[in-house]
N, C-alpha and C positions, 0 to 999 in steps of 0.2 A: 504494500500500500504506500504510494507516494503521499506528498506534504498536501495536495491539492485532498486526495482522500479521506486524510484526517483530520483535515480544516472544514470538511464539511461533515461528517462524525463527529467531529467536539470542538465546533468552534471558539467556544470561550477557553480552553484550555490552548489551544493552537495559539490563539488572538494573546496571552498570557505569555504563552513558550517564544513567540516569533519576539514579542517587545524585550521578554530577558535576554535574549538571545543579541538584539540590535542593542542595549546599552551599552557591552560592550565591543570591541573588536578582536580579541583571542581570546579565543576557551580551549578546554582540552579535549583531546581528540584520545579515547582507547582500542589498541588493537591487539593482535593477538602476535607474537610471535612465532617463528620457526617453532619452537620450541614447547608452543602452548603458553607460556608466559604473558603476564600483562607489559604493554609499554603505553606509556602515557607519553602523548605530545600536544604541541601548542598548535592553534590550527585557527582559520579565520572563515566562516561560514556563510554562504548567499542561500536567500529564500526567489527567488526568481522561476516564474510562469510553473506553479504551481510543484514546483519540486524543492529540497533542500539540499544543497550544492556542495563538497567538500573540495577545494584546489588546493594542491600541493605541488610543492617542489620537485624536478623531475630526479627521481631516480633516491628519493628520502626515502627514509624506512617503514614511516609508516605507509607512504601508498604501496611499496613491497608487499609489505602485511597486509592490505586489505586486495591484493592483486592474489594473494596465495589463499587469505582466507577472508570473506569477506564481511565477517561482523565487527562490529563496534558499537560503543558508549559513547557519548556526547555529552559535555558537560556544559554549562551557561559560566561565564564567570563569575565568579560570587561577587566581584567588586574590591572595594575598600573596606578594611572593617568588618563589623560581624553583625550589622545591620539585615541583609540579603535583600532588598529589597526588589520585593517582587517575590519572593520564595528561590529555593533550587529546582533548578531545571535540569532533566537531563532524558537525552533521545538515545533509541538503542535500535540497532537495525542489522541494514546488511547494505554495503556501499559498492558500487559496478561503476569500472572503469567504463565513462562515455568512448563510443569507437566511432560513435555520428560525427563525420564532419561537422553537418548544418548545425548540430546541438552544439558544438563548441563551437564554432563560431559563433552564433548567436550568444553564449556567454561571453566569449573574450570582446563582443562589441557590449553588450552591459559592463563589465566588469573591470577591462583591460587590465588581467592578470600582467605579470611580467611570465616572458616565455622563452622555454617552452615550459610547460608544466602539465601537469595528471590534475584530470576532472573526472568526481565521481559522485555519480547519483543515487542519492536514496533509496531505503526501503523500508518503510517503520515496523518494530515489530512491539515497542513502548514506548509510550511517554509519562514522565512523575514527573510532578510539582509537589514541592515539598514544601510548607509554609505555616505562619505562625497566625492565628486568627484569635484575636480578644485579650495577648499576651499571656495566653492560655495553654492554648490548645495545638500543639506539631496536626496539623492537618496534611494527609498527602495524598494525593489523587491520582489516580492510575488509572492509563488507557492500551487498552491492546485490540489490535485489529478485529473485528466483529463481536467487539462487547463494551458495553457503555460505560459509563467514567467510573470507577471506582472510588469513594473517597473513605478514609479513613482516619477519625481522630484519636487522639490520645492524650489528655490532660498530666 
């Protein structure tokens, strides 16, 4: 399920995840190693004509790691501080190297990445926000492809 899929399945949670997402410019990117192991890296993310975008640099480890296996974690960046405002965000999926011409193109005319670089397109398998409501209550909300939001609180 692409980004346009689950913006019309849970719009207020999308409308949520897309603004954390745009506060900042780098969040982190998880993939899987050779090995099975986790690697964390920094990554800068596009929501453009209904898909969410991952571009990296050519020949980096993690588009390796998502060339060999192709899930990941997504994180929002939390910010400054231990405010969070807006809650934590974070997207898990499965990411495919674009091989369309026309589709990168039309990204590198939105975007003008520096190049050459790896463009890879989405495919949600979660989304969690995790947030504080009333200075209360860790509320987190969970969405997985053909079932409706999940939320759950905890005082």
């Amino acid at each position: 399920m692409n980004w346009a899929a689950f913006s019309t399945a849970a719009p207020e949670l999308a409308a949520t995840t897309e603004k954390r997402f745009g506060a900042y410019r780098h969040h982190v990117l998880a993939t899987l190693r050779k090995d099975g192991s986790p690697r964390t890296s920094g990554l800068e993310v596009r929501f453009l004509g209904g898909e969410l975008w991952l571009g990296m640099m050519p020949g980096s480890l993690k588009a390796l790691d998502l060339r060999r296996d192709p899930r990941f974690a997504l994180q929002a960046n939390p910010g400054e501080g231990t405010g969070m405002g807006g809650g934590d965000v974070r997207v898990s999926g499965r990411a495919y190297e674009v091989e369309d011409g026309a589709a990168k193109a039309a990204y590198v005319k939105e975007v003008e990445p520096p190049q050459p670089f790896h463009l890879f397109r989405t495919e949600l398998t979660e989304v969690v926000r995790t947030s504080v409501e009333d200075d209360r209550y860790l509320v987190t909300r969970v969405w997985k492809p053909g079932e409706p939001v999940r939320t759950l609180r905890r005082s």
